[in-house]
C-alpha positions as CSV (number, residue, x, y, z in Angstrom):
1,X,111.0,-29.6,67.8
2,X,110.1,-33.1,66.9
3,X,108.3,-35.0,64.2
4,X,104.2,-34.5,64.4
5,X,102.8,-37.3,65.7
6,X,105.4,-38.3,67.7
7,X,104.0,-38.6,71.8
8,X,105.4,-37.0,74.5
9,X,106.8,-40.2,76.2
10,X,109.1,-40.8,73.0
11,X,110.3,-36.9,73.5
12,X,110.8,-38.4,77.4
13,X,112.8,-41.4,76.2
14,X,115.0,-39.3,74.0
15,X,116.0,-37.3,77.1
16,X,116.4,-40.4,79.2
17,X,119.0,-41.6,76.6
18,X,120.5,-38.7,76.3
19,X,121.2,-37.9,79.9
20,X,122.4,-41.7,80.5
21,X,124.4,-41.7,77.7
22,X,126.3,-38.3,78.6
23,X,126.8,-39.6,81.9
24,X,129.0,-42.2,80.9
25,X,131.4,-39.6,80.0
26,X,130.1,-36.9,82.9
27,X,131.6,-36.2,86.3
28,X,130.2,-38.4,88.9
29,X,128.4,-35.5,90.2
30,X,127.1,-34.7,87.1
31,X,125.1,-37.8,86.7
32,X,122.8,-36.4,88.9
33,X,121.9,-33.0,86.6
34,X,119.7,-32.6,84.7
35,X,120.3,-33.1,80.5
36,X,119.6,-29.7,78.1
37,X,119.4,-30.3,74.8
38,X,119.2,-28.2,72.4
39,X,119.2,-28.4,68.7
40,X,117.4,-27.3,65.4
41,X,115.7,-30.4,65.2
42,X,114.6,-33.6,66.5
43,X,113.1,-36.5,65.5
44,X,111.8,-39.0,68.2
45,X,111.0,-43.2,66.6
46,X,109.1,-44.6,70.1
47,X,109.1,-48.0,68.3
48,X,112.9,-48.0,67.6
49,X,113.5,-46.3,71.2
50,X,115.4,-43.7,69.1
51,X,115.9,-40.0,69.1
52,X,118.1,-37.9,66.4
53,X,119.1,-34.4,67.4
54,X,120.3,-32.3,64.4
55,X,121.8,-28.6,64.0
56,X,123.8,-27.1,65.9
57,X,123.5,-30.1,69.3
58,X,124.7,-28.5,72.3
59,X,123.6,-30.9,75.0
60,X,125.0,-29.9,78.7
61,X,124.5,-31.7,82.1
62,X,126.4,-30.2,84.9
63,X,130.0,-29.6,83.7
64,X,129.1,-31.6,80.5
65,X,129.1,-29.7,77.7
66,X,129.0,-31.4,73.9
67,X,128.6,-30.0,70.8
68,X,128.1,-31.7,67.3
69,X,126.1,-31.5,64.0
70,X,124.3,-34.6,65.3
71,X,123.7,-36.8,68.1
72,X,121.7,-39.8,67.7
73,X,120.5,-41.9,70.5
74,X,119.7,-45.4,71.1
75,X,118.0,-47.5,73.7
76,X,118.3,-51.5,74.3
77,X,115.5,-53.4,75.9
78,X,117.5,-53.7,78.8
79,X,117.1,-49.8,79.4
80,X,121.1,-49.2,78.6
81,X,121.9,-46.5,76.4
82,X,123.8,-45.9,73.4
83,X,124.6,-42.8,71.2
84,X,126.8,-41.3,68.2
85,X,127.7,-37.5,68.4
86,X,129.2,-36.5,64.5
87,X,130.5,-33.5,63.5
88,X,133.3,-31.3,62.3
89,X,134.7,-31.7,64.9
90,X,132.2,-33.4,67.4
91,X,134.0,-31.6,70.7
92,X,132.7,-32.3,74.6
93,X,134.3,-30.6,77.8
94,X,133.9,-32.0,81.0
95,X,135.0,-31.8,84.7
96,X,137.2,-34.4,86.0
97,X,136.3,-35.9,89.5
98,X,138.0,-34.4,92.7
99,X,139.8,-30.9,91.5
100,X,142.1,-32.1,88.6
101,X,140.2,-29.6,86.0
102,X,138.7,-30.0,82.7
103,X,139.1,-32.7,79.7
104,X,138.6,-31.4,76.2
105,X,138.1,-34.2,73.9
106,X,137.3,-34.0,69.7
107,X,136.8,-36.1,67.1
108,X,134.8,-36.6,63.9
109,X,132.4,-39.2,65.2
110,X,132.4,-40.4,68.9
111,X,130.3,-43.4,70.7
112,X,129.0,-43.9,73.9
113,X,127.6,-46.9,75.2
114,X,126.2,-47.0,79.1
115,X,126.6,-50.7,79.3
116,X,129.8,-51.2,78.6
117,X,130.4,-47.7,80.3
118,X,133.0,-46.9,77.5
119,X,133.8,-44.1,75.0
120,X,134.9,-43.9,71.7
121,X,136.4,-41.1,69.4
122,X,137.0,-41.9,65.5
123,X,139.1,-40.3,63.2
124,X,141.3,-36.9,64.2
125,X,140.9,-38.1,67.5
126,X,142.3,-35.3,70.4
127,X,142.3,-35.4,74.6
128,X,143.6,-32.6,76.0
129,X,144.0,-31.7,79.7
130,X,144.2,-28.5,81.4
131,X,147.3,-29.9,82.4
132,X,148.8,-29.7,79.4
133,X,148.5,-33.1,78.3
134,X,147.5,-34.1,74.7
135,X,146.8,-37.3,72.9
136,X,145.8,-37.4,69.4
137,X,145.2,-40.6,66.6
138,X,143.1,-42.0,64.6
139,X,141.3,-43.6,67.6
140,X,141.1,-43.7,71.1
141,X,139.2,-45.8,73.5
142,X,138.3,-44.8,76.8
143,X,136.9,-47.1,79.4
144,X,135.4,-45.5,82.4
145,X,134.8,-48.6,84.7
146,X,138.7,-49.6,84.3
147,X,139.7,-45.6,84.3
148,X,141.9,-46.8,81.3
149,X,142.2,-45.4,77.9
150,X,144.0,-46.9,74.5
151,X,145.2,-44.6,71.3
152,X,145.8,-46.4,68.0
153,X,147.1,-44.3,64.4
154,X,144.4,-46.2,62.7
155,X,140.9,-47.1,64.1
156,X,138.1,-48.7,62.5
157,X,136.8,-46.9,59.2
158,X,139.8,-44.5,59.7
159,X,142.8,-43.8,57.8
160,X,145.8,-43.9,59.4
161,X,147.4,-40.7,60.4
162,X,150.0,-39.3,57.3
163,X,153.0,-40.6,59.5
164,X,151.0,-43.5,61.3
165,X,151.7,-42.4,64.8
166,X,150.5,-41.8,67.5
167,X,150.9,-38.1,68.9
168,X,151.8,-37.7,73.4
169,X,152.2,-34.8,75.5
170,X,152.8,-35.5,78.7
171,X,153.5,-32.9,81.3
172,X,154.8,-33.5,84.4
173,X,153.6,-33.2,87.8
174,X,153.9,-29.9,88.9
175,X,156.1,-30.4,92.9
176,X,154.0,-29.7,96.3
177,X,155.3,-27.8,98.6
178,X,158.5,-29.0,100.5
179,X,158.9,-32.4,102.6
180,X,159.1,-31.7,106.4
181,X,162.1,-32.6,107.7
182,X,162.4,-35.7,109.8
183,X,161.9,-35.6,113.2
184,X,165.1,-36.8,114.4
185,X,166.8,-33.8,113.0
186,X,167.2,-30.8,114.6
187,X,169.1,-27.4,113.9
């Protein structure tokens, strides 16, 4: 549902955004879905090359699935996207590349931006892999291009976590199956 008087191309531009801007966070297959938004409303500004989604946002491509109170989307002139998923939590659940399973991710407010191919989670900020791994603060920064990702116990507009640390799990890598013994051996 969107605004009266609002054209179809602006409703066209707010799925553009959306799908580029869950892509930066998407399984490279994924990128190639198609976006489903839905929501309880939506509100479409051509002239701003914006698009709010509010109620209940489930937006999906692929393996992609996040969920939020509201998502707002942003385009720059340049055609790069940008967006703000808020909620209580904001959550998203996606597919990693190749076969290593799925990333569940949370926070109160988290950014995407398609240019700088980077996402950002903000305040009670959680990453948790099937794997068992868990990372949780106050902020954590993933960059997509570098496959890198930084956690501080304070990020901007946050408070700092009651202890002001930064919370790890690591597990370790489960063993494949035996090495072969060496050729030069024999019994």
């Amino acid at each position: 549902m969107y605004r009266r008087g609002s054209s179809a191309s602006a409703a066209a531009l707010a799925l553009a955004a959306a799908l580029a801007a869950a892509a930066a966070i998407a399984e490279r297959g994924d990128r190639d879905k198609p976006v489903s938004i839905e929501s309880d409303s939506m509100t479409a500004d051509e002239a701003q090359k914006t698009a709010t989604f509010e109620g209940k946002v489930v937006l999906t491509q692929g393996s992609l699935v996040i969920r939020a109170d509201k998502i707002v989307v942003r385009q720059d002139s340049d055609g790069f996207q940008y967006g703000v998923a808020t909620g209580r939590p904001a959550t998203f659940r996606h597919k990693q590349d190749g076969n290593a399973g799925y990333i569940d991710g949370q926070a109160s407010r988290i950014e995407y931006d398609t240019k700088a191919d980077r996402v950002q989670f903000f305040k009670d900020a959680r990453l948790h892999r099937e794997t068992g791994d868990d990372i949780r603060g106050d902020y954590i920064s993933y960059d997509a291009k570098s496959d890198r990702f930084s956690v501080k116990s304070a990020g901007e507009g946050s408070e700092p976590s009651p202890d002001g640390r930064v919370r790890a799990t690591i597990m370790p890598k489960k063993q494949g199956a035996a090495p072969a013994p060496d050729e030069g051996q024999r019994n």
